[in-house]
C-alpha positions in Angstrom: -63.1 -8.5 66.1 -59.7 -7.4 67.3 -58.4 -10.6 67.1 -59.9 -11.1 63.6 -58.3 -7.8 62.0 -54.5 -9.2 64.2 -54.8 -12.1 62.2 -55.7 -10.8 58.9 -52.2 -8.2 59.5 -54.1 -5.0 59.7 -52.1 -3.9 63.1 -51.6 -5.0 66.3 -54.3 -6.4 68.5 -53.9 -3.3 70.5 -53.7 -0.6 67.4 -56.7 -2.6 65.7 -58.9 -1.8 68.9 -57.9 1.5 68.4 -59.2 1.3 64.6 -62.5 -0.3 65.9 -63.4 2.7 68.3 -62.7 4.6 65.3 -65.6 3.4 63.9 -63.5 2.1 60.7 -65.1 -1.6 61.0 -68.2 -2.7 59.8 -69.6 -5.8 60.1 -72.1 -6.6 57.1 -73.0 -2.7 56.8 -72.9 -2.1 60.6 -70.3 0.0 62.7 -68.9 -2.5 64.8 -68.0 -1.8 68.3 -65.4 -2.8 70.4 -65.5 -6.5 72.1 -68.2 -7.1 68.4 -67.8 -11.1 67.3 -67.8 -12.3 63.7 -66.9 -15.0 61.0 -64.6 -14.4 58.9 -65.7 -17.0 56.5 -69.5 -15.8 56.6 -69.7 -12.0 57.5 -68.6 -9.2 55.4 -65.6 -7.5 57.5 -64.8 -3.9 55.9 -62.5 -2.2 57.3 -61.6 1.3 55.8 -63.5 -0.4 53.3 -61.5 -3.1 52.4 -62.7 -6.3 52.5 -60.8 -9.0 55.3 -61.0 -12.2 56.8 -62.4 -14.6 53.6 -59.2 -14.3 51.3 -56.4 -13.9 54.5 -53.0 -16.5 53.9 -51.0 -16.7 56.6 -47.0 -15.9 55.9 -44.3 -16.7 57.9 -40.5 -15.2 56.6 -36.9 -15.9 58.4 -34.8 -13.4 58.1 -31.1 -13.2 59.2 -30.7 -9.9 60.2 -27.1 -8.9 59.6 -25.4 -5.8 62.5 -26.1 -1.7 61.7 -29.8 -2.7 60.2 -33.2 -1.4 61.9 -35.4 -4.2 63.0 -38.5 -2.2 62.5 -40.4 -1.3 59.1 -39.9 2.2 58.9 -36.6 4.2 60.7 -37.3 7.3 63.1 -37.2 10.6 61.7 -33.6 11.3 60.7 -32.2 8.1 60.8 -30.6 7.0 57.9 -29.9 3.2 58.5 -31.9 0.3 56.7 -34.2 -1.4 58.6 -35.3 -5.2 58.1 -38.5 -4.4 56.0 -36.5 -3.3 53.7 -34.7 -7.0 52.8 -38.2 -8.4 52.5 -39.6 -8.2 48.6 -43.0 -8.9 49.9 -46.0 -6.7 49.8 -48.2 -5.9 52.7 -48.1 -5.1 56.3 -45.7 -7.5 58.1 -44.9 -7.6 61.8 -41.5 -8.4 63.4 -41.0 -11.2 65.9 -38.1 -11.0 68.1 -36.6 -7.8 67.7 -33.3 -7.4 67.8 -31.3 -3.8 68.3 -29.4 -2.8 65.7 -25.6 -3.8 66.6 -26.9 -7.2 67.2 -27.6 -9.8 64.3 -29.3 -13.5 63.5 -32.7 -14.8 63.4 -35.4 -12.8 62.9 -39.6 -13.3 61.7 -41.8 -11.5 59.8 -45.5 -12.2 59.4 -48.9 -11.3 58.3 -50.4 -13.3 60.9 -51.0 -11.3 63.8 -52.0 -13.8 66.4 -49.0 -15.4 66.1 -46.9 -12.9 66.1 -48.2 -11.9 69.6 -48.0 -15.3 70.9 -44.2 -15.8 70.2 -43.2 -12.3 71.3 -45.1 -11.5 74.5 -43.7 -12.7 77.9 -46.5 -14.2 79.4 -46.4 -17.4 76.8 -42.7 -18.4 77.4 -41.7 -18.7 74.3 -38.4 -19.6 73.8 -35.1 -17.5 72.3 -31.7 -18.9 72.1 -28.6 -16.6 71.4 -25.0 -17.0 71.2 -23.4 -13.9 73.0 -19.4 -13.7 73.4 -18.5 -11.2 76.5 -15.2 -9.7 77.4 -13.5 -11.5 80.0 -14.0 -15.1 81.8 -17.3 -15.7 83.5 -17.4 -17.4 86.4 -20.0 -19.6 87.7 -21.2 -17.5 90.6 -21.7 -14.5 87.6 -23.7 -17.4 85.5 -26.1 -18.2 88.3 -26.6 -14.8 89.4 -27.9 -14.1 85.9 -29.4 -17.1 85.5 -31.5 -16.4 88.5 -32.7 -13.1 87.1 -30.8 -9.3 87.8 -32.6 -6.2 88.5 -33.4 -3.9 85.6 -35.9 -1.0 85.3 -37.0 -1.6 88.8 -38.3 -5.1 88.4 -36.2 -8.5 88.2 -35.5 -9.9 84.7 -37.1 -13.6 84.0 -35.0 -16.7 85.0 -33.0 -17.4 81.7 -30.7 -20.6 80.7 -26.9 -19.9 80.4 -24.5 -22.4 78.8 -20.5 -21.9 78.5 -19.6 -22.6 74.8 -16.2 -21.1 75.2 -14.3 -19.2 78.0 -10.4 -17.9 78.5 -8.8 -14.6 80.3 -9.9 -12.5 77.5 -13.7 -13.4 76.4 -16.3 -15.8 77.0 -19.0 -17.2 74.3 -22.4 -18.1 76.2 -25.5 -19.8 74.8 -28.2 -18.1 76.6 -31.9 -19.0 76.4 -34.6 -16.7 77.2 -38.3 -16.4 77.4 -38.5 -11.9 77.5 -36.5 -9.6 75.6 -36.4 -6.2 77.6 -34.9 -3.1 75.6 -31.1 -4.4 75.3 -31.4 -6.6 78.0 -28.1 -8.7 77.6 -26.4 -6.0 76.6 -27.4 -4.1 79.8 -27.1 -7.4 82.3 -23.5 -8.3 80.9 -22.1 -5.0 80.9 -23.6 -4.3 84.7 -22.0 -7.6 85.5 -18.4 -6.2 84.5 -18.8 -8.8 81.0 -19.4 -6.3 78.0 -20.8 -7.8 74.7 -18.3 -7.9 72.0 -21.0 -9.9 69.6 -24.6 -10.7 70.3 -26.4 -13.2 67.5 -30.1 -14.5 68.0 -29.2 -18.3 66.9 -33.1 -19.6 67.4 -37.1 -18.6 67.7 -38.3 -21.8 69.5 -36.8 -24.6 67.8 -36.0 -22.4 64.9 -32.4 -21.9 63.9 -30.6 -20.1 61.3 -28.3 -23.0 59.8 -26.5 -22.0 56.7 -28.9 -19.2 55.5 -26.6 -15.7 55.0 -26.8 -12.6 56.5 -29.3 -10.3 54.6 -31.1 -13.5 53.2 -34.8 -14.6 53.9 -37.5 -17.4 52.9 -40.6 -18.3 53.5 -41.6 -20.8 56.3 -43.0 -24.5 55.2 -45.2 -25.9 58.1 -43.1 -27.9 59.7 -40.9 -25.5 60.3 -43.6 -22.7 61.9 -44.2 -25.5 64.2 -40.5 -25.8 65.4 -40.5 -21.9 65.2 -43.7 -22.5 68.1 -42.3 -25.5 70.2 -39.6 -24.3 72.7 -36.3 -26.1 73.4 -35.9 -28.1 76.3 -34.3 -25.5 78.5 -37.7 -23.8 79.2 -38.5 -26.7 82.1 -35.0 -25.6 83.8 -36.1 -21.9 83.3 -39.6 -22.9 84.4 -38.2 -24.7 87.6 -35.7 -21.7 88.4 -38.9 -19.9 89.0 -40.5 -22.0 90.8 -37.5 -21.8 93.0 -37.4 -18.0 93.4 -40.8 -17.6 94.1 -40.6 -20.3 96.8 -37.9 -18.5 98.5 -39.6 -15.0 98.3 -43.0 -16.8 100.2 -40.8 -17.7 102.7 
């Protein structure tokens, strides 16, 4: 049922178990419990005594997320700063895929459909995020590998990652960096520890996704060939997959 209510955008898998031990669900007149199975097309699913499941249309919206704005839907207490719900003239709960902190900019989704948005975001599928990140300073190679092969944050070692040189001299570098987790500030936190600091940070591509030539602030809804390049990772997920292959290799020995 969980999975059901994820889908139809009530909440989060996790909140929407929460909802069901509520006893907020009913199935065709019945409380439903937790782990409760049903068809959407041939049950009657209220919940808080709305009617979901029959009528649900998935909605997929790309957003370029421009610097100083919130990638949540509504700001903490006190903060004044707009957050990305705002851009959106949709109605209706919407989650966020990819979130990006709020100095950093580029692509961003929001959706209805909460399956999906779990699949794309969580670790544990390894899906694919491509950002162009410019650094102070030249990186070496030995700096690219050791990040590559994944740098200790939080007490546990970050997920192998994809690093590509776009552009490097005495004063900055620009990297193309492809990753499948996205830890609080994570390249922020790796580059700076590294000696590189991030002068600009811009999320380029969800899967095989990219911006192009839409402007900052500006959104549109997905067509469905393009949620299916938004779902199909690029090609540097076998070098990322191989990398940890390697490590874990090395740590059995």
């Amino acid at each position: 049922m969980q999975k059901i209510m994820a889908k139809a955008g009530i909440a989060s898998r996790r909140k929407c178990e929460a909802i069901i031990e509520a006893g907020r669900v009913r199935i065709n007149g019945k409380v439903a419990q937790l782990g409760a199975k049903a068809d959407p097309q041939a049950d009657i699913i209220l919940v808080d005594g709305q009617r979901i499941g029959n009528d649900f249309q998935p909605l997929y919206i790309v957003v370029n997320k421009p610097k100083g704005v919130l990638s949540t839907n509504e700001p903490e207490k006190d903060d004044q700063r707009p957050v990305i719900r705002d851009l959106i003239e949709v109605p209706g709960h919407l989650f966020t895929i990819g979130r990006l902190d709020a100095d950093s900019e580029g692509l961003m989704i929001l959706t209805n459909d909460g399956a999906v948005a779990n699949k794309v975001s969580h670790p544990r599928y390894e899906h694919t995020k491509t950002y162009k990140v410019t650094v102070k300073g030249k990186v070496l190679r030995e700096t690219i590998e050791k990040w590559e092969a994944g740098i200790w944050l939080d007490g546990s070692r970050t997920a192998a990652c994809s690093i590509r040189v776009l552009d490097s001299n005495r004063r900055a570098s620009t990297l193309r960096i492809v990753m499948v987790e996205g830890r609080k500030r994570q390249i922020r936190r790796i580059a700076s520890d590294l000696g590189h600091p991030v002068i600009r940070l811009v999320r380029t591509q969800i899967g095989q996704l990219g911006l192009g030539t839409l402007r900052k602030g500006a959104w549109y809804q997905l067509d469905d060939h393009e949620v299916e390049a938004m779902l199909t990772p690029v090609s540097e997920l076998n070098m990322i997959r191989k990398r940890r292959r390697e490590r874990k290799q090395r740590k059995r020995q």
